[in-house]
TIVEX-909431 format. One record per residue (C-alpha): x, y, z. Coordinates in steps of 0.5 Angstrom, whole numbers, padded with zeros to 4 digits, always signed. Example, Ala and Ser with C-alpha at 12.3 -4.5 7.8 and 13.67 -1.06 7.14 Angstrom:
// residues 2
+0025-0009+0016+0027-0002+0014
***
This chain:
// residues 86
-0099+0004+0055-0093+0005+0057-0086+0003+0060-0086-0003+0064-0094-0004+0064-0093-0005+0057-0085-0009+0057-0089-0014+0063-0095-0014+0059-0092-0017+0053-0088-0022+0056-0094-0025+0060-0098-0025+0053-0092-0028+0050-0091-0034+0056-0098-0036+0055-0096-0037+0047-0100-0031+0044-0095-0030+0038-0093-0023+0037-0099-0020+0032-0103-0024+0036-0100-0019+0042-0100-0013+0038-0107-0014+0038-0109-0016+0044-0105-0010+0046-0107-0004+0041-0101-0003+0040-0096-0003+0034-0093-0010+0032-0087-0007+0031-0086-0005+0038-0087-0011+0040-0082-0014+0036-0078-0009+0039-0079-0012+0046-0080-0019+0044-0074-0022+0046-0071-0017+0050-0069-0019+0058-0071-0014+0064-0063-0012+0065-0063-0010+0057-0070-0007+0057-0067-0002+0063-0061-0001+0060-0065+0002+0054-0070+0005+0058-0064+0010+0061-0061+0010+0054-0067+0013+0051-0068+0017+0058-0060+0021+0056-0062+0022+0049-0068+0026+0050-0065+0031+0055-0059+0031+0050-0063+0033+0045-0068+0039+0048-0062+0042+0051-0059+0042+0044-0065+0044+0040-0066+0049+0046-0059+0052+0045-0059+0053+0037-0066+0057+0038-0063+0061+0044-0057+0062+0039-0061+0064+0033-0065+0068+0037-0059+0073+0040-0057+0074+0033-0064+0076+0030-0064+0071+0025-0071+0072+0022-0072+0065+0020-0074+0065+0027-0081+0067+0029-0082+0074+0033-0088+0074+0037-0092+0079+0034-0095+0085+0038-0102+0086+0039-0105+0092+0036-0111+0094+0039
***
């Protein structure tokens, strides 16, 4: 369970006066995930959700880039894909 299914879910099951390992649980997810979105309101929960959404598009280019970089100067820490013989 992820995203909004998972942040409502949480909130509905807290609402009903489940405590959090009660939840976590219920839920079959990581307590600490819980704790995580616990008091979290919709507003902060949707800035996060575009927060998180950035950095991983940051990140794949930045390891993408490094890769290509190592690639080009023929940097042998880097894997070559291996001919076929046969």
């Amino acid at each position: 369970m992820k995203g909004w299914k998972m942040y409502s879910k949480i909130h509905q099951l807290k609402e009903d006066g489940l405590k959090k390992a009660q939840v976590a649980r219920k839920l079959d997810i990581n307590y600490k995930s819980v704790t995580k979105y616990w008091t979290m309101s919709p507003s902060d929960y949707q800035a996060y959700l575009e927060k998180t959404k950035s950095r991983k598009k940051e990140t794949k280019g930045t390891v993408l880039a490094v890769v290509k970089k190592h690639i080009r100067r023929g940097d042998s820490r880097i894997a070559q894909p291996r001919q076929h013989q046969g």
